[in-house]
N, C-alpha and C positions, 0 to 999 in steps of 0.2 A: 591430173597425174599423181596428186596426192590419194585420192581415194584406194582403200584399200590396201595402204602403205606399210607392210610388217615394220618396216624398221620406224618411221614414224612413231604406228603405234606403239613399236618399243620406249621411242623417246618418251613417248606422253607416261605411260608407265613408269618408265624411268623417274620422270619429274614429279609423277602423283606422289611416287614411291619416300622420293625425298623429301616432301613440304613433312615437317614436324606434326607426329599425331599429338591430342591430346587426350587425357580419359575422367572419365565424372560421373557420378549420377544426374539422372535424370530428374529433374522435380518439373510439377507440372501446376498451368494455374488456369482459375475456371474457367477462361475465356478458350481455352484450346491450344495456345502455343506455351513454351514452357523452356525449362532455363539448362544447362550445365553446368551442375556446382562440381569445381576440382578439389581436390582433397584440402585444398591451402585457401577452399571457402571463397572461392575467385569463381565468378558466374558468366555465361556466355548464352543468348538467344540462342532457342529454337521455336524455328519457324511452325504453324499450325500445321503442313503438311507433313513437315519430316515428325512431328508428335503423331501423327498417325498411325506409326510401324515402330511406335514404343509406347513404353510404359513406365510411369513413374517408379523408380526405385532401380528402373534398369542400370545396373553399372556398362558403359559403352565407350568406343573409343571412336576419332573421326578428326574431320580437319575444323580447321578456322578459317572463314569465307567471307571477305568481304561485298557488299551486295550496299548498293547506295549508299557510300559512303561508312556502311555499320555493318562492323560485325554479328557475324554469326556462325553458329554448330552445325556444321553437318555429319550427321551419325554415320560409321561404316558396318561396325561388328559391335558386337553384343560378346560382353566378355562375362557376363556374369546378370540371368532375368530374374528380374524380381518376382516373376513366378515361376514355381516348377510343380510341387504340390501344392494344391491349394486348397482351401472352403471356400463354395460359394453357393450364391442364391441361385434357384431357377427363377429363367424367365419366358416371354413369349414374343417374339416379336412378328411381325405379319406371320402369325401360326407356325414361326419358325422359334424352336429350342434353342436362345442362348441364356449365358449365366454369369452373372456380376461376381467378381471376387470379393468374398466380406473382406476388406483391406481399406481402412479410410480414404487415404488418398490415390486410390483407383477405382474409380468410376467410369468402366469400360465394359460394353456387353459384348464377349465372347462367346463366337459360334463353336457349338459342343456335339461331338458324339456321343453315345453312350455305350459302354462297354457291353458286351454281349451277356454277362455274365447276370445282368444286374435285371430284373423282371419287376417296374413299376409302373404305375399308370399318374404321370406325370402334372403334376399342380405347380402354378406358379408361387412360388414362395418357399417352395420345395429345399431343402438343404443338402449339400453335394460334396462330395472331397473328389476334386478334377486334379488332373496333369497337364500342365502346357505341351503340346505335341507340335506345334508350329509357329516360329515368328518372324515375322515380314521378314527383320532386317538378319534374322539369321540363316532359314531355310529358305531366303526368296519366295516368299510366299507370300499373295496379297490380303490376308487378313491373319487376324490370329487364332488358333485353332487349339481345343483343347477335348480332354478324353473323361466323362464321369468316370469314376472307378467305385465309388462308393455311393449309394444312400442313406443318409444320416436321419432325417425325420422331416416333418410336414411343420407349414410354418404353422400351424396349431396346438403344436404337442408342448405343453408345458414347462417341459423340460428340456425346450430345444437348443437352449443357451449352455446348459448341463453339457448335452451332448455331442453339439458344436466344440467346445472348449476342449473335452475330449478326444474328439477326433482331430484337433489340429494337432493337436502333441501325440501321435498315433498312441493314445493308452484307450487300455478297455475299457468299453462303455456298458458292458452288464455283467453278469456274475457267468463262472465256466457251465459252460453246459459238458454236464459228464452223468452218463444214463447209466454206466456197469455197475454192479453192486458193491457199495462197500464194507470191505473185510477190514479189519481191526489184525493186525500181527499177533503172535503167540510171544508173552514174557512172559516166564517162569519167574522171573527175579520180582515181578511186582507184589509191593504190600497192599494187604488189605488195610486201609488207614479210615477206613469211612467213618468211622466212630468217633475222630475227632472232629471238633466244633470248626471246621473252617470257617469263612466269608468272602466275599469278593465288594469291592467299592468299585462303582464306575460309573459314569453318568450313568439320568434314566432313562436314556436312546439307546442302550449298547445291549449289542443281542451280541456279541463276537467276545464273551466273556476267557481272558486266557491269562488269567491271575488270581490264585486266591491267599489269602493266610491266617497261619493260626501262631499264635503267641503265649508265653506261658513268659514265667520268673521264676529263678531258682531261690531258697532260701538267702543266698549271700546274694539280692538282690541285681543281679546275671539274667539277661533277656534270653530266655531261647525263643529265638525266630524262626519257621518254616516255612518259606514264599514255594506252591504251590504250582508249576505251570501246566498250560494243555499242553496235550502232547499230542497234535499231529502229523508229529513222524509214524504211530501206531500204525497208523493209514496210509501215510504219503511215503512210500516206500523210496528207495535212491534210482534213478533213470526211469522211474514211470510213468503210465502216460500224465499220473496229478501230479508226479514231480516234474513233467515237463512242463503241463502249464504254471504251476508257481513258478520254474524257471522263467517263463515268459514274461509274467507276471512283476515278478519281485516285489512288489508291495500291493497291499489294500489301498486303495483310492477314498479318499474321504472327501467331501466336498461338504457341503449346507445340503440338508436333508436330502442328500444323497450318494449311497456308499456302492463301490465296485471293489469285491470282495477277493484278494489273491486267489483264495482257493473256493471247492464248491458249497453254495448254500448251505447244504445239508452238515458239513463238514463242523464251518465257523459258527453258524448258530444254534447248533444242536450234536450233533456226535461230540465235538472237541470242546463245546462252549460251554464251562464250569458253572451249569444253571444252577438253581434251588433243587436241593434235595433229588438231583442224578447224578447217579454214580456215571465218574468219570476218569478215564488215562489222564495221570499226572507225573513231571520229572520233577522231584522235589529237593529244594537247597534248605538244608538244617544248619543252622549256625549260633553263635554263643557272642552277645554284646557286653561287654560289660558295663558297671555304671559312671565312666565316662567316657564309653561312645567306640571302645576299640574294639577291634575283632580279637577275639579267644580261642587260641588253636587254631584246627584244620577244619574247613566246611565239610561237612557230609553231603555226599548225592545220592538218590537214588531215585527208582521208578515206583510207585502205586497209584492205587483208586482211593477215590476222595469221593466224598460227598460233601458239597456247600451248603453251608445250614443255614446260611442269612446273604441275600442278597439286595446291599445298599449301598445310595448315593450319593455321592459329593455331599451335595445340599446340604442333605439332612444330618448327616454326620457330625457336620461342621457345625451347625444349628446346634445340635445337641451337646459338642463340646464347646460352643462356644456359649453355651446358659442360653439360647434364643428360644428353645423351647426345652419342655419338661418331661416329656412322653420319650420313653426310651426307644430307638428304633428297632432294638432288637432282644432277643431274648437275654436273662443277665449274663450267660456264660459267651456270651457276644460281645455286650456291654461293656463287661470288663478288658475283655481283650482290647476292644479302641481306646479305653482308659490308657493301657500297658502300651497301645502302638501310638499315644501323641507323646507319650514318655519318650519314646524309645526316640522317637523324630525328632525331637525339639535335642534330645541327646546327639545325637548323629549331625546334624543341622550347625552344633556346636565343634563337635568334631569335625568338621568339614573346612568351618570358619580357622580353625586353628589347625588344621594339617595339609587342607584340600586347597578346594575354591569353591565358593556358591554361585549357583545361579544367581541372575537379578530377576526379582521378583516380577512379572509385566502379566498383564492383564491380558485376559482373553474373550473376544468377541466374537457373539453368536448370533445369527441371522434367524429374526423367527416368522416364517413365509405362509400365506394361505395355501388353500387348494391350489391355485391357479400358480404357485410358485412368484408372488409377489411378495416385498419385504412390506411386512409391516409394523415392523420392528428388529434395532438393535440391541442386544442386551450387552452389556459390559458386565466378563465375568472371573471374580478376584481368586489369587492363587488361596486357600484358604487352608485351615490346619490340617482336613481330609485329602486335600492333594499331595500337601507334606509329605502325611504318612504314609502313603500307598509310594510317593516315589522315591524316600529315604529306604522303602525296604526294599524297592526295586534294583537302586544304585546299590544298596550291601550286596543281594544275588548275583548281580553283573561284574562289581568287585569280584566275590569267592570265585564265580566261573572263571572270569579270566586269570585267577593265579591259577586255581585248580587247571587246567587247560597247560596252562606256563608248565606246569610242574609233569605232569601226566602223555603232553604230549608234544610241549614246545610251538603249536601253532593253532590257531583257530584263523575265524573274520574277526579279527579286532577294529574297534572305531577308534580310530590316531587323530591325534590334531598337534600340528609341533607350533604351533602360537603365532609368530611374525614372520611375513616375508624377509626372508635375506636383505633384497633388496632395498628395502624400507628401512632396512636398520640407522642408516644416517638418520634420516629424517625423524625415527623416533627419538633418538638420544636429543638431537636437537631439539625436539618440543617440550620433552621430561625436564631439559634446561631451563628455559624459557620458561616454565614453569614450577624452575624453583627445587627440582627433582634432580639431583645429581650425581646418585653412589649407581647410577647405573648404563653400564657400557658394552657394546654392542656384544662379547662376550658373553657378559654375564645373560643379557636379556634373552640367548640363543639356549639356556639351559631352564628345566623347568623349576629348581629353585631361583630362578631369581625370575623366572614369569611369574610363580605364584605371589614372590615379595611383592613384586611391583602389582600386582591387581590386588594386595590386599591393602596398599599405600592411598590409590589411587577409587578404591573401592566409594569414596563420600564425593570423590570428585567428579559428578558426571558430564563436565564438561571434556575433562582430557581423554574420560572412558569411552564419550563419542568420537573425539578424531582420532583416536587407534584404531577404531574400528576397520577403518576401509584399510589400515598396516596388516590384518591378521590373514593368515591363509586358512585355505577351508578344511574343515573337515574330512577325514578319507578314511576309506577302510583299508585293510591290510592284512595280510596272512602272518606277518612274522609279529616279535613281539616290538612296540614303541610305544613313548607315553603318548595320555589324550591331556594336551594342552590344557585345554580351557576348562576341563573337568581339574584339573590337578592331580590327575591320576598319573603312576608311573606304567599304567597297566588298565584295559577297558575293554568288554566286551560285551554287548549285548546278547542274550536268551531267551529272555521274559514277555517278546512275543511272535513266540513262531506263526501263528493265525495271520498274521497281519505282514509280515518280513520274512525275505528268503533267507537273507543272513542271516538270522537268529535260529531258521528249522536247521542249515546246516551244522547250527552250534550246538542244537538238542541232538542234530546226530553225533556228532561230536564226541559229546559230555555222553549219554548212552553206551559210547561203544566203549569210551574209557571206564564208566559201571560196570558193565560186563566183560569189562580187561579184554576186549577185543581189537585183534588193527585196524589201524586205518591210514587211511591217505590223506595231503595235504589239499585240499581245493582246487581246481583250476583256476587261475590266478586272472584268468577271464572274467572271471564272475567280477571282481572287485572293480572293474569298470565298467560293467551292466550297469551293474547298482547305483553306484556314483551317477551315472547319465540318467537313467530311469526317478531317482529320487529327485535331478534337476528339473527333467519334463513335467512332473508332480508338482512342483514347487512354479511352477509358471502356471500349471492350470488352476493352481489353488490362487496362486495371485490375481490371473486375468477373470478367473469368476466370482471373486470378491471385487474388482474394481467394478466389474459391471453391474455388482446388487448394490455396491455403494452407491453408482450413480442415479442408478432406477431409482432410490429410495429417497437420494438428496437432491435429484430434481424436484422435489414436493416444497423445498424448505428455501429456497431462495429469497435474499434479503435475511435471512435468522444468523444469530452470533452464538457463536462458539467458543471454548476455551481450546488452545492448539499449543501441542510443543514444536519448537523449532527442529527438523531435525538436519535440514542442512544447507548451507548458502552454496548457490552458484552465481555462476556472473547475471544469470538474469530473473533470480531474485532468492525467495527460499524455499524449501521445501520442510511441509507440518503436517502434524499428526493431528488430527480432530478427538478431545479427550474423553470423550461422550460416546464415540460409537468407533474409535478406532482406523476412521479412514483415511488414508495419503492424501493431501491437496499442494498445488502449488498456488504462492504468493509471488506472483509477477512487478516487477518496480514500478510498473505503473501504475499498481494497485496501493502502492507506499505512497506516493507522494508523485502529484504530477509533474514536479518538476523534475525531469531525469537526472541534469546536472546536478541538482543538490541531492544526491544520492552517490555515498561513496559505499561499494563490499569489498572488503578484506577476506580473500577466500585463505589465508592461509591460518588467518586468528579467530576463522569463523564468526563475524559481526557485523552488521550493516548502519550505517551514520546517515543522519540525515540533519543535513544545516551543521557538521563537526560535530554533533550526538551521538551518540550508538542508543537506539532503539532497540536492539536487541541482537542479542546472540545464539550459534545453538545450545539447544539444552533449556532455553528460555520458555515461559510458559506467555502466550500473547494473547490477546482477544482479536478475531476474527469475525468474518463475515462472511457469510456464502452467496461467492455474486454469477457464477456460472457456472453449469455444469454441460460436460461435449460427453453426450451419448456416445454419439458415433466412434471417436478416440480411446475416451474410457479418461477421462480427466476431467476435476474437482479444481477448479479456479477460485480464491478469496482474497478478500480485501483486507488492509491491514485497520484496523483499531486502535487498540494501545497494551504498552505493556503490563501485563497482573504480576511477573517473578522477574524480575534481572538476576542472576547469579553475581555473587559480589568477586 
């Protein structure tokens, strides 16, 4: 009599309806059944069957089921899969197409369609950007089903870790293809300038040359500086088809020997690229240093052709001003000029110190790979008197532009940075305390004279420079005018390289249109969060393809010690820099000392005791061991040693 009972089954509903859901991710372990962590890190069995219509990382919701005495998760909805786009491997199963998601902890073969669009003749090993199109526990559906949309490369291609990396963060993986001819615009305003002695510095890999300069001194010892740019607006006209794809685009992709160029080929290393001895479209910034270090007047702008008479690098530069060799690199009305441009830097560098903020000087590591794209070397490579120079006269151009801009037209893309999160401000005043710091209060620290006071106090101190760190807000661009924080500017804009940055070519248009007292419009204010997100996706692919030549490279060296700075304590142990080649490792506390209880961390004063010692803190330099490296992950595990620096 009960079969088929509407109101029954209402009850049952009724009562499903009421038992309390809960929701979690899904974590999975290798045996096949797998857990529900809640947000408050409280776990719940699931059973091997119900892991079968999920996937680790699934965020899902369902009830609590007892079942012999022991709880367990039974999934209902899928509120959120941990796959939607993906990468992954081909594979073949009894001569059937599926394909693994490259994802650590999913190891699950998904059966695949292939888009229609996509014409290849299919190898296992093969690399794919898929879509989840189907999931048990969402579409009732008994397997999981997924769509190629993309083909990436064959597991053979060299660069297929390049290109992988690439297409996870959808950026471009080769340079624009553009067949129409290109024309150069008509300036009447341009000078004929070729006759002065330019030069360009830049490493000896850079074919995307979009800086040059030339220097001179007045008798009252007065720098006149000219920094030189390409000028790719010549060509890249406003809404067309190569200004749409730099739109697309918005930056050059750099990686380790291997670059994805904004705009086309032909554009960046030759039409627009300030070679040796071709004449070339330049918008040029003239301006006046005096001999200590301030701006004199008003900047000049204007447009002409240039010819580069010396084209040289870092290295050598430096080498040569620094007495390491004796052979001049270039001819003497060259020579002098770098004489005149480590003056003018080390002037500027001082000015900076006393009006601005400096950089901290940090080292830069270079990957040097064979044919086959293996590491077979890290180099470590130091900021040296030639990077100086070239970037003290970059920052004076970027200065002039953004007042000129202020004054001329009231807005460009300015690069803002307002220094500390709001929210953070207790917590800094408190630590400035603590450490003895105390003429400053959440006021003041909200204003750029007293951010620059306070980084110029704290400048020797790099333990308190590290825990501000994680207080500071990011970087941002912006149409109207703001200071840039961390530069100590009240005013910032970058120019000096449209080649490589969208924001910069709208600034040459910009500055142009203001040359030639033409109007103009303010930006679509769109743009400024392209950029922002496009410069992030960048910044993850430059990260996730250095973790993974890290590893490839220090899987060789296992058991070898290392020198490592501390860069930060968590509760489960520290995280260091390796000082030799630049790479992130974590030190786990098991790796400090086996006994976990005699391990105390202080995550707020950053230091870790062992037996009531402090071993060390961040900012600390320690010796190190390399005791494991996870491919698969992309993580550098070491052992602790002892300590070489304690900070007093």
């Amino acid at each position: 009599m009960f079969q088929n009972n509407p109101l029954l089954a209402q009850l049952k509903q009724q009562l499903h309806q009421a038992i309390p859901r809960i929701e979690g991710t899904v974590k999975a372990h290798e045996k096949g059944f797998g857990f529900l962590e809640l947000d408050n890190k409280k776990n719940y069995f699931i059973p091997v069957a119900k892991m079968k219509k999920l996937l680790p990382g699934d965020r899902v919701a369902g009830i609590l089921e007892t079942k012999r005495d022991k709880q367990q998760f039974n999934p209902e909805t899928v509120t959120e899969s941990a796959l939607s786009r993906f990468i992954a491997r081909v594979e073949f199963i009894d001569n059937s197409l599926v394909i693994y998601p490259c994802y650590p902890n999913i190891n699950v073969a998904i059966k695949a369609n292939v888009n229609q669009a996509i014409d290849h003749e299919w190898q296992s090993g093969d690399w794919v950007v898929a879509k989840l199109i189907s999931h048990p526990l969402k579409d009732n559906h008994p397997y999981f089903l997924a769509e190629i949309t993309e083909f990436i490369t064959t597991v053979t291609d060299p660069l297929a870790m390049w290109l992988i990396t690439l297409a996870r963060y959808q950026l471009p993986r080769s340079a624009p293809d553009y067949a129409k001819p290109l024309v150069i615009s008509n300036d009447n305003t341009r000078q004929d300038l070729t006759h002065l002695d330019f030069f360009t510095i830049d490493s000896k890999q850079t074919q995307d040359m979009d800086d040059a300069i030339y220097l001179q001194t007045q008798p009252n010892g007065q720098f006149e500086l000219t920094v030189a740019i390409a000028d790719p607006s010549a060509y890249v006209l406003p809404d067309s088809d190569l200004d749409n794809i730099a739109r697309q685009r918005l930056f050059t992709t750099y990686l380790p020997d291997f670059t994805v160029p904004m705009l086309p080929t032909e554009i960046v290393e030759d039409l627009c690229s300030l070679k040796l001895n071709e004449i070339r479209p330049a918008v040029l910034c003239h301006l006046t240093v005096d001999i200590e270090g301030h701006l004199v007047g008003s900047p000049n702008f204007s447009t002409a052709w240039i010819q580069s008479k010396a084209k040289l690098d870092y290295s050598t530069v430096s080498d040569y001003l620094e007495d390491k060799i004796t052979s001049a690199p270039a001819p003497l009305a060259i020579t002098h000029q770098l004489h005149l441009l480590a003056q003018l830097a080390k002037l500027r560098i001082q000015w900076r110190k006393n009006f601005a903020l400096l950089f901290d000087d940090k080292n830069d590591y270079r990957f040097i790979l064979n044919d086959n794209k293996q590491v077979i070397d890290i180099i470590k490579e130091e900021h040296r008197i030639a990077h100086q120079m070239v970037e003290e006269a970059m920052i004076l151009a970027n200065q002039a532009f953004a007042h000129h801009l202020k004054q001329q037209l009231g807005f460009a893309v300015f690069n803002t940075h307002s220094g500390f999160m709001t929210k953070h401000l207790d917590s800094i005043v408190k630590l400035l305390k603590d450490n003895g710091i105390t003429e400053f209060d959440k006021e003041r620290l909200m204003t750029l004279d007293g951010y620059r006071a306070l980084r110029q106090i704290i400048h020797e101190k790099p333990y308190i420079k590290t825990k501000l760190l994680r207080f500071h807000s990011p970087a941002e661009y912006a149409l109207d005018m703001a200071p840039h924080f961390g530069l100590g500017f009240e005013l910032y804009a970058t120019w000096t390289s449209p080649l490589r940055k969208y924001s910069d070519l709208i600034n040459h248009r910009l500055l142009k249109n203001s040359i030639q007292q033409h109007d103009d419009k303010k930006p679509d204010i769109a743009i400024l969060k392209n950029l922002s997100e496009q410069r992030k996706l960048q910044r993850f692919a430059e990260r996730d393809l250095a973790n993974h030549l890290y590893c490839q490279y220090l899987s060789k060296y296992l058991g070898h010690q290392y020198q490592a700075e501390v860069v930060d304590i968590n509760k489960g142990g520290a995280k260091v820099r390796l000082i030799d080649n630049g790479a992130y490792a974590f030190l786990p506390t098991s790796l400090i000392d086996a006994k976990r209880e005699a391990i105390e961390i202080n995550l707020e004063e950053g230091y870790i005791k062992v037996k009531q010692h402090i071993i060390f803190s961040v900012t600390d330099l320690i010796s190190i061991t390399l005791h494991e490296v996870k491919i698969e992950n992309q993580k550098i595990i070491v052992s602790y040693q002892s300590p070489l620096i304690t900070e007093e």
